[in-house]
N, C-alpha and C positions, 0 to 999 in steps of 0.2 A: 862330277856331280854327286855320285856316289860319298866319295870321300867328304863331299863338305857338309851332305846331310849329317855324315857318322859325325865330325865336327860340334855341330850345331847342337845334334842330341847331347852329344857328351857334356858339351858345354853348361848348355842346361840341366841336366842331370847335376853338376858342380854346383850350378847356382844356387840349386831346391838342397842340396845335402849341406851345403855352407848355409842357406838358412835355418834349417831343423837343426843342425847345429849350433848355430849362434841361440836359437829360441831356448835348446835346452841349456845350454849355460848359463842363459839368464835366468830360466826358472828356475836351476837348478843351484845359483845360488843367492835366491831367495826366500825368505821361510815366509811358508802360505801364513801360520798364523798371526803374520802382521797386518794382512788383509781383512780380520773380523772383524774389527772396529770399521772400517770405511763402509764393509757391508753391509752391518749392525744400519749406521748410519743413513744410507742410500735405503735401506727398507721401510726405516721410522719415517722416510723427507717422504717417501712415495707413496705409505698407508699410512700412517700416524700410528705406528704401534711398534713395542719390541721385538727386534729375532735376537735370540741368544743362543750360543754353542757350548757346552757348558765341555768340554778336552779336549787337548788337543786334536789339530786337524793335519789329516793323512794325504800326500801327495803320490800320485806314482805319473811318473815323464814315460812319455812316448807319442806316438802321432795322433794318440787322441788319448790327450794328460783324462787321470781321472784324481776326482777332489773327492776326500770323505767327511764328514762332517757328523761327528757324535755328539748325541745328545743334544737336539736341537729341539727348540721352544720358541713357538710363535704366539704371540697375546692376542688376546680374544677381544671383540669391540669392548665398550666402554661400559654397555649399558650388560652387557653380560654378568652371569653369577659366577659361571666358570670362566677360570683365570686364563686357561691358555688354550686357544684356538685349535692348535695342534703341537701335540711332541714325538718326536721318534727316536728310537734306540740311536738310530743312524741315517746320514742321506748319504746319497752316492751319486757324483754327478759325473759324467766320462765326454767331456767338450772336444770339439773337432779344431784340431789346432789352424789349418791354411785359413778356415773362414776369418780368422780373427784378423789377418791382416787387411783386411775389405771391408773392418767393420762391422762383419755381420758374427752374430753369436751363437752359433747353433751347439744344442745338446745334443748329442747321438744317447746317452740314457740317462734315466733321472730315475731312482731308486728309491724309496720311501720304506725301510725296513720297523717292524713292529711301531708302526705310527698309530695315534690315536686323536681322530679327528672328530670336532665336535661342531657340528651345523645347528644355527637354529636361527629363530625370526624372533625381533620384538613384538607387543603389541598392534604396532604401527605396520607390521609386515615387513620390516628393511632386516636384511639378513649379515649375520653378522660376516659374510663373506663379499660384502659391500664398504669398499674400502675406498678412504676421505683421505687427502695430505691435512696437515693440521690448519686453524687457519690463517697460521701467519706461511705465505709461502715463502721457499726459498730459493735460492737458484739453483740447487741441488732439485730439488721436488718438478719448479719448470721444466731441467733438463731430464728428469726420467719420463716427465708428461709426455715433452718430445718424445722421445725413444718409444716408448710404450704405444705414442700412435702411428708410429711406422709397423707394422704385423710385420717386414721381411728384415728387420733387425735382430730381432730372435726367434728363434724355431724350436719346440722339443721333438726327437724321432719319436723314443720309445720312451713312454711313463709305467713306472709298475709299483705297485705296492705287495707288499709281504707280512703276513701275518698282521693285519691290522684289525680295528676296531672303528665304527661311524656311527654317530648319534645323530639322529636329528630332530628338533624340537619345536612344534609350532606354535609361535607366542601367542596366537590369535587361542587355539583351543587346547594349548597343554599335551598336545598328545605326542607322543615319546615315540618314534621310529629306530630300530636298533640293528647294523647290519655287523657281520663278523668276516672280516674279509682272509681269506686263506691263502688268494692272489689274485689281482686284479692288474692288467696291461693293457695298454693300447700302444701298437708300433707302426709306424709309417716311415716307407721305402724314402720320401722327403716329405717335402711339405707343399707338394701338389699330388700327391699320392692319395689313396683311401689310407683311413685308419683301422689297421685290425684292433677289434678289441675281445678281452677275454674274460670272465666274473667267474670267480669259485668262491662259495660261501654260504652265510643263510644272511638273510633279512626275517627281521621278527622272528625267527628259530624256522623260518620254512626256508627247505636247502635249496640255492637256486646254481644251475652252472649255464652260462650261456657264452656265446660267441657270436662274431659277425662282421660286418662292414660297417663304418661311418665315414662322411664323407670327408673331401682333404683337409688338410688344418688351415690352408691358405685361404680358403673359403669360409671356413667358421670366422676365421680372426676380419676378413675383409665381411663379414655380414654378406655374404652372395646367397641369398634364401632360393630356391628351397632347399634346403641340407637332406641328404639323404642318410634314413640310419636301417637299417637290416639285420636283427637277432635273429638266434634261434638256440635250442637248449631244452635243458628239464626246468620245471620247477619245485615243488616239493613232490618229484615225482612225474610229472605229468610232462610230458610232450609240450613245449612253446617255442610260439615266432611271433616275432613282431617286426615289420616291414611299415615305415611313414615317408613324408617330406614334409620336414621342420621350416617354418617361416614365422618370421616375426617382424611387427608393426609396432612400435612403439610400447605402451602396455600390454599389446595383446601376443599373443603365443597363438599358430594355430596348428594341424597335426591333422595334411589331407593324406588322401590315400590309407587310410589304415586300413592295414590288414592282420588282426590281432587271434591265434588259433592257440587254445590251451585244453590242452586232454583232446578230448573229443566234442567239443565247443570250438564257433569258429563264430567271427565279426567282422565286419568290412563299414565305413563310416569315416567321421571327421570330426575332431576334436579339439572347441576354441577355449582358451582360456584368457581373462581380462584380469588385471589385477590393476587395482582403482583402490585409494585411502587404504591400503594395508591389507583389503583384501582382494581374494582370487574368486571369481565367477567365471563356470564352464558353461558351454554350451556344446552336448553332446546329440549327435545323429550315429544311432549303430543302426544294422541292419544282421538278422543272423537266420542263416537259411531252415536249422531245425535246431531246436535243442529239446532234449529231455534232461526232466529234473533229477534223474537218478545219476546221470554223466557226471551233473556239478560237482566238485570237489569238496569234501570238508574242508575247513581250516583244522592246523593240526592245534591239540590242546596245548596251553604254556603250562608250563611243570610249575607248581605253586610249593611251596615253603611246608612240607610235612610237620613239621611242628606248632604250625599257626593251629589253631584249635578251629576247626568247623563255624561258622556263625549260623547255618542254617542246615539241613538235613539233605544228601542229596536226591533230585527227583529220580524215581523210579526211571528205569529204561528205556529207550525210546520205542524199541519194538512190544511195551505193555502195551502201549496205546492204540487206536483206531485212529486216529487223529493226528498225524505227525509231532514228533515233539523234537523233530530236527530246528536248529535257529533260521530265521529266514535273514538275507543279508537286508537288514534295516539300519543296522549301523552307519554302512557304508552308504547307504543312499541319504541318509540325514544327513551326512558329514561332507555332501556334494552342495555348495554354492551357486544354483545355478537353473537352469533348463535343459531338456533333453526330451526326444524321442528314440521309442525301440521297435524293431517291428520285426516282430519272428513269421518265419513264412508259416511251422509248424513244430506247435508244441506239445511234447509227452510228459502228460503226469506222472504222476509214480504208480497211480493205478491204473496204468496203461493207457486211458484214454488218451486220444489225441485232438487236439487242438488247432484250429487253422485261422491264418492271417492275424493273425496277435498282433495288435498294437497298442502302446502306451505312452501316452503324453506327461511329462512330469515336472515339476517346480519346489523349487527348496530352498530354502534361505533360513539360518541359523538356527537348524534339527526341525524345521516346520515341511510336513511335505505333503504337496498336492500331486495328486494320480487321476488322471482319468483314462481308463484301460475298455478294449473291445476282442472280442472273438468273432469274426463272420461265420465259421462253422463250429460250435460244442456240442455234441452227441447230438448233430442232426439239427440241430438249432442256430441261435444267436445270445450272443450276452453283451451288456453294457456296463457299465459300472463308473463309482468313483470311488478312492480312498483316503482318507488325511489319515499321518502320522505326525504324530508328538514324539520327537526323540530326547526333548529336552529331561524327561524322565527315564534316561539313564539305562539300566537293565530291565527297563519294564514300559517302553514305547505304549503309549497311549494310542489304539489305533479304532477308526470309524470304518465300516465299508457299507456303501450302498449297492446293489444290482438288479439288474432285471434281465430277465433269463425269457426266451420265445419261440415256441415250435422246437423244443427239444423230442426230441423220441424216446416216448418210455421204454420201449425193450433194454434201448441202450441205457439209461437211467437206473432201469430195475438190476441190469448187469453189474454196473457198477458201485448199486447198494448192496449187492450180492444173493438176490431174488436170481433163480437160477429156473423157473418155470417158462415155459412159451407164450411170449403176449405175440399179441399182432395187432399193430394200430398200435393211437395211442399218442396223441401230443401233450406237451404238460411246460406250462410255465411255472416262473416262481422268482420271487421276490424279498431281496434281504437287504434289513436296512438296524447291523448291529452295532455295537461300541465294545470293546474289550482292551486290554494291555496284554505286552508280553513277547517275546522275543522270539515264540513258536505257534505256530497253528494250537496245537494244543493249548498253550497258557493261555493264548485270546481266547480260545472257546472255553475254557474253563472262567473264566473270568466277565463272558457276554452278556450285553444287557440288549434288547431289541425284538425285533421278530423276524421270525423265518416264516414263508409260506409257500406251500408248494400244492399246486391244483393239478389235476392230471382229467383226460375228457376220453371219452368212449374208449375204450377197446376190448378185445376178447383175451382172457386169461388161461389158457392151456392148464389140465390139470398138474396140480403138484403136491410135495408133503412138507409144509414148515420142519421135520426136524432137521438140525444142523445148520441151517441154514442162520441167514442173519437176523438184527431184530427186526427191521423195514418189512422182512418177510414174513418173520413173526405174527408180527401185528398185522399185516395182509391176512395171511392164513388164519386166524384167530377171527378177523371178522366174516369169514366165507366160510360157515359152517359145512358150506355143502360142495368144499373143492374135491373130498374123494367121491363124491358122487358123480357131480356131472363130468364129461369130457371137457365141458371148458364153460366158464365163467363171463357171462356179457355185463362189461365195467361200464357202468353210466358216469359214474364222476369218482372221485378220491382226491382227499385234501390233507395235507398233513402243516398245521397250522401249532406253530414253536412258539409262546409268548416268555420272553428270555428274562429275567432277574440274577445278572450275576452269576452266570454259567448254571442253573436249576430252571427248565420248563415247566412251571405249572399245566399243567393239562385240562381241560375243563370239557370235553365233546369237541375239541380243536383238532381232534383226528377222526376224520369218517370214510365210510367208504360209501357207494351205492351202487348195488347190481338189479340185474332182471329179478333176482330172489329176495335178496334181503337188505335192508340198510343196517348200519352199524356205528358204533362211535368207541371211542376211547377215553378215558380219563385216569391221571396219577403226575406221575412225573419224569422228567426227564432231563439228568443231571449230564452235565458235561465236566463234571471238576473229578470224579473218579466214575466218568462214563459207565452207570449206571441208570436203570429205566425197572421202573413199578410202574406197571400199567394195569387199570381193570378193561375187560371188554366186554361188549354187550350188544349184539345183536338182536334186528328186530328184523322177523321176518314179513313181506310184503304180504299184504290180504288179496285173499283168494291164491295163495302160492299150496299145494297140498304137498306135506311134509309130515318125516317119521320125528317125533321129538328123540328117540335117539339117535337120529345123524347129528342135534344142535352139539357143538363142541363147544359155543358160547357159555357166558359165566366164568372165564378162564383169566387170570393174571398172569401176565407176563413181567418176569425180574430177572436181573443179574447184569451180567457188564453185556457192553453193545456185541461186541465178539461171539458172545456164550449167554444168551439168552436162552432163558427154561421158562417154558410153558406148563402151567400145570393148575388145578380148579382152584378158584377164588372161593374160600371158604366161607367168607362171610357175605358174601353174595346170595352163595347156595344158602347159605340158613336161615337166609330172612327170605329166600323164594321157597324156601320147601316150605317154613311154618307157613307162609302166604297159601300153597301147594295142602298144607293139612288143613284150614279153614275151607278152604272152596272143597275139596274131599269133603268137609262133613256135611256142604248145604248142597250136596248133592250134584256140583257143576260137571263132576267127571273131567274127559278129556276136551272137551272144546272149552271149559274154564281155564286148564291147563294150558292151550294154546294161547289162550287172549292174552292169559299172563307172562308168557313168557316173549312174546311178538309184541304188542299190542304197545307203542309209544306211552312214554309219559309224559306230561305237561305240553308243550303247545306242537301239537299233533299237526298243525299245518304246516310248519317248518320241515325241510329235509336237512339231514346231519350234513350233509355239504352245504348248503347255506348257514347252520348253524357254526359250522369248522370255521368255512371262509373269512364270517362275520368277526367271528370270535365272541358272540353274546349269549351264549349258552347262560344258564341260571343255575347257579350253584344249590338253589334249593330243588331242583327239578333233576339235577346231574346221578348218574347212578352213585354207586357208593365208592370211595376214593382209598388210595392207602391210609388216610388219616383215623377210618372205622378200624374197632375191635376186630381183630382177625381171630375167625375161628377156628378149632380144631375138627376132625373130621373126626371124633366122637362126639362134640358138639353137634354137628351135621346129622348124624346117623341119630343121637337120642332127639331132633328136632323134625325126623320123619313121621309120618304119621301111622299109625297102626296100622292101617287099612286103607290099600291104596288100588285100583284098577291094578291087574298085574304090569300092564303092556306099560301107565306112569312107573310102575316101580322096576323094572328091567329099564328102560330108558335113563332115568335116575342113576339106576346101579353103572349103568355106562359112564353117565356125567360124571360120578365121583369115582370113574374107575375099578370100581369092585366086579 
C-alpha cells in the first residue's frame, strides 16, 4: 500500500516537472516581442484606442514567468485634449503559469513604475475611463466581451504603483485635482480574500498616508453590494479613518454606515450620490457629537510662483482683527450638487462659547446655496436663522443672513462682548438681517449692508470700571455716569441698534441705555472695514435723581479700534455746553440752570432713547453733535469758559475736562 502511494506521488511529480518543462521550452523559444502586435490589437477591438510599447520587451521563465514592458502608452478618449490616457517608464506583470492551463489568467503582480495618469470627464460627465469597442464590432472585440463578462477568467493579486503622478479634471467645472503618488498597492491573498490597500503621497499638496481593508475582488467584479472599505492614516497631519458599505443602484452610488473621524472631529451618517445628464447630486445626512471650530484644520497654502508680481496688497493678519478673517469653507459647500442635513449635538466657538443641538438644513445647485440653521440652546437662549450664498462670484461669495435670537442671557452675552462686570438678570434678543461678500467673517462684515439690533430688558449691573475693557463696555460705562458710585446699576432697557451701508454704521441715538438714574444715547459711527468706532455720548439724567455734576463722566467720545477703545472728552461738545454754561452764568441761573442743561432732553422729550434706538427715527436735527462737527481743542475749551463761575460749576468742569 505504502509502495504504491510512493508510486503514484512519484509519478505525478514526473507529470507536473515534464510539463513545466515542456511550458518552458516553448516560451523559451519564443520571442515575447512578437506578441505586441496581437496585444496592440486585442486592446484597440475591446476599448477603441491605442497601447503602444515603445522597446523592447523583457521575459524572465519560471513558475510565475514575469513580462516587462517599457515604455508604454495608452490613448486618451477621443474627445480629450491630452493625447495619452496613461504612460509609464515600465509595467511589470508576474502571471501564474498552472492557471493558464484551465483557462484562467491570473496576475500574481502588476507593476505600474513612474506612470502618469490622467483622469477627467467631458461636459457630458462620461469619463474618459469609459471605454466603447469602435462601432463596427469584430469578432476579436465579441470574443473579449465574452471574456470580460466572466470576472473568474482574470484575476489581479497585487496592483502597485511607484512613483507616479494622477490628474483629474472635471469637465462639468474645470477644476483640476492633482495627486503625487509615492506608492500606492492593493494585494489580495486571492480573489475571495480582502484586499489590503496602502496610499503614500499628497493629493492637492496635502500629505496623506493611509492603509486598510476593501472587500474581496470576487465581489466588486460580480456587483455583490454592500462592498465594505476601512481606512485609516494621517492626513496633512491629522489622525484619519474612514469605515462605509459601498452599494450601487444603477446611477445612484450610495455610502451607509459612515463613519468618518479627522483630527479631533468625528461623523457618523450616509452618503447618496445620483448622477443624471452628466451630472452628480449628493444627498448627505452627517451627524457629529461635538465639534469646535478651533479643532478644524486649515487647509495648507499652495506655494504660488514668486515672480508673478502681486496684483493686490496682501490683507493684514488674521489675528489684527476682532472679527475672524479665517476663510469659511464656502467653496466647498457651493461646489456640493445636492441636499444635506447636519446636526452637531455641541458646538464650540472660538470664543469659547458653546452651542447645543445645531442643526442645519441645506440645498445647492450650481454655486446657489440655501441654509436654514438652528441652535435650541445659545448663551441661555435660542436662534433661528437662514442664509443664501452666491458662490458664482468666485473669491468674493455673495452672502445674505437673516436671524432671530430669544431669551439669550445677558451676563453671558456681556462675557462674550468682553464686559467683564456683575449683571444679574437680564434677557435680550436680537435680530439680523444683513447682505455682505467675502470668503471670511471679517470681509462679510467689512463689506455689510443691513441691520443688526439688539434689545436687552431689566437687569442689575454690579459696579465696574470701563478702562481696558472692550468697546460694548465702553460705551456701557460711558453712559452710566454713576457706575463708580452706586454698588450696582438697575438696567430698565438697552438697545444697540447697527444701521449698516457697506461695512460703516451710521449712528444717530440707535444706541441707548435706560436705568433707575439716567437715560442715555449714542451717536457717530461704526466701521467694520478697519474696525473702528467714533462715538459721541450723552447722557440725561432722570428728574428728581439728586446728583453731584462732578460724578457726570458724560460728554465723552469714544474712538479707536474695537480691541483698544480710548475714552476721553468730546471737545466740541464741552465748548458749545460750557459757552451755553457762560450765558445762563450771566442771567444768573447758577446751578439748577446747570443741571437742566446738562439732563434736560432735547426735542421730543416724550420719547425714551430705547424707543428712539429700537425705532430707529431719531431726527438728525434734534441728535447731539456727531464726528462730522468741528472738533475742538481743549484751549478752545478753556478760552470758551466763562470768567466767573459758582466754584462747586467750576471744580466740576475741572473734573470733566480733567484738569
Amino acid at each position: 500500500m505504502r509502495r504504491t502511494a510512493f508510486i503514484i506521488l512519484g509519478a505525478t511529480a514526473a507529470v507536473v516537472a515534464l510539463l513545466l518543462v515542456g511550458a518552458a521550452i516553448a516560451i523559451k523559444t519564443l520571442d515575447p516581442n512578437r506578441f505586441v502586435a496581437p496585444l496592440a490589437a486585442r486592446v484597440k477591438a475591446a476599448t477603441g484606442r491605442e497601447l503602444s510599447v515603445h522597446g523592447p520587451i523583457e521575459y524572465k521563465l519560471s513558475l510565475t514567468p514575469k513580462v516587462v514592458l517599457p515604455d508604454v502608452a495608452f490613448e486618451n478618449a477621443p474627445w480629450s485634449k491630452t493625447r495619452q490616457m496613461l504612460t509609464a517608464k515600465r509595467v511589470e506583470a508576474q502571471v501564474a503559469l498552472l492557471p493558464l492551463l484551465s483557462g484562467r489568467f491570473d496576475v500574481i503582480e502588476f507593476i505600474l513604475v513612474e506612470p502618469v495618469i490622467t483622469l477627467e470627464t467631458d461636459a457630458s460627465g462620461r469619463g474618459n475611463w469609459e471605454f466603447g469597442p469602435p462601432a463596427t464590432n469584430t469578432g476579436a472585440s465579441s470574443s473579449t466581451a465574452s471574456t470580460s463578462a466572466n470576472p473568474t477568467a482574470f484575476g489581479i493579486g497585487n496592483f502597485e504603483i511607484r512613483q507616479g503622478t494622477l490628474t483629474y479634471r472635471d469637465g462639468g467645472s474645470g477644476k483640476l485635482t492633482s495627486a503625487s503618488i509615492e506608492r500606492m498597492s492593493m494585494r489580495a491573498r486571492d480573489m475571495s480574500a480582502p484586499i489590503a490597500v496602502d496610499f503614500r503621497g499628497t493629493i492637492d499638496d496635502v500629505p496623506v498616508a493611509v492603509a486598510g481593508d476593501l472587500g474581496p475582488p470576487s465581489q466588486w467584479l460580480a456587483q455583490q453590494w454592500p462592498y465594505s472599505l476601512a481606512l485609516k492614516g494621517q492626513v496633512n497631519g491629522n489622525d484619519a479613518k474612514l469605515s462605509t458599505k459601498l452599494a450601487k443602484a444603477g446611477a445612484t452610488t450610495t455610502l451607509d454606515d459612515v463613519d468618518i473621524r479627522y483630527g479631533k472631529i468625528a461623523a457618523t451618517g450616509r452618503i447618496r450620490s445620483t448622477t443624471e445628464a452628466g451630472k452628480t447630486r449628493y444627498a448627505i445626512e452627517l451627524n457629529v457629537p461635538s465639534l469646535a471650530l478651533a479643532d478644524i484644520p486649515q487647509p495648507p497654502q499652495r506655494a504660488t510662483n514668486s515672480a508673478a508680481p502681486a496684483a493686490t496688497p496682501a490683507p493684514p493678519p488674521a489675528k489684527q482683527w476682532v472679527i475672524a478673517d479665517t476663510p469659511l469653507p464656502l467653496g466647498a459647500l457651493g461646489a456640493i450638487q445636492g441636499e444635506g442635513t447636519l446636526s452637531i449635538g455641541e458646538l464650540t466657538l472660538r470664543s469659547g462659547q458653546v452651542l447645543s443641538h445645531v442643526t442645519m438644513q441645506f440645498g445647492s445647485r450650481d454655486a446657489l446655496v440655501d441654509a436654514k440653521f438652528a441652535a435650541e440652546s445659545i448663551l441661555g437662549g435660542s436662534l433661528r436663522g437662514e442664509a443664501q450664498i452666491d458662490g458664482r462670484h468666485g473669491a468674493a461669495p455673495a452672502i445674505r443672513v437673516q436671524a432671530n435670537a430669544q431669551g439669550l442671557d445677558l451676563p453671558k452675552l456681556a462675557a462674550a462682548a468682553g464686559i467683564t462686570r456683575e449683571i444679574r438678570g437680564g434677557k435680550v434678543r436680537a435680530n439680523i438681517d444683513i447682505s455682505g461678500h467675502g470668503i471670511t467673517p471679517h470681509r462679510v462684515a467689512s463689506t455689510m449692508s443691513g441691520t443688526i439690533v439688539i434689545v436687552s430688558g431689566p437687569a442689575t449691573l454690579g459696579r465696574a470700571t470701563t478702562q481696558g475693557e472692550s468697546a460694548v463696555s465702553q460705551v456701557a460705562g460711558a453712559l452710566d455716569p454713576f457706575r463708580s458710585v452706586d454698588a450696582a446699576t438697575e438696567l430698565h432697557c438697552a438697545v444697540f441698534r447697527l444701521p449698516l451701508n457697506n461695512g460703516v454704521a451710521q449712528i444717530d441715538r440707535s444706541i441707548a441705555i435706560e436705568t433707575g438714574k439716567i437715560d442715555g444715547s449714542a451717536s457717530g459711527t461704526v466701521d467694520f472695514r478697519d474696525e473702528t468706532l467714533d462715538l459721541s455720548v450723552q447722557p440725561q439724567v432722570r428728574a428728581g435723581v439728586k446728583f453731584d455734576v462732578s460724578q457726570l463722566a458724560g460728554l465723552v467720545r469714544i474712538r479707536g479700534r474695537f480691541d483698544k477703545p480710548v475714552v476721553a472728552i468730546d471737545a466740541a461738545q464741552s465748548a458749545q455746553l460750557i459757552a451755553k454754561l457762560g450765558v445762563l452764568g450771566a442771567k444768573g441761573g447758577g446751578l439748577a440752570e446747570l443741571g437742566r442743561a446738562l439732563v434736560t432732553p432735547q426735542g421730543d422729550s416724550t420719547a425714551s432713547p430705547c424707543a428712539i434706538a429700537e425705532r430707529g427715527s431719531a431726527s438728525r436735527a434734534n441728535a447731539p453733535a456727531t464726528t462730522a462737527q468741528p472738533r475742538s481743542t481743549d484751549n478752545q475749551v478753556q478760552r470758551a469758559l466763562p470768567k466767573e463761575l459758582p466754584k462747586d460749576i467750576g471744580n466740576a468742569l475741572g473734573k470733566l475736562l480733567g484738569r
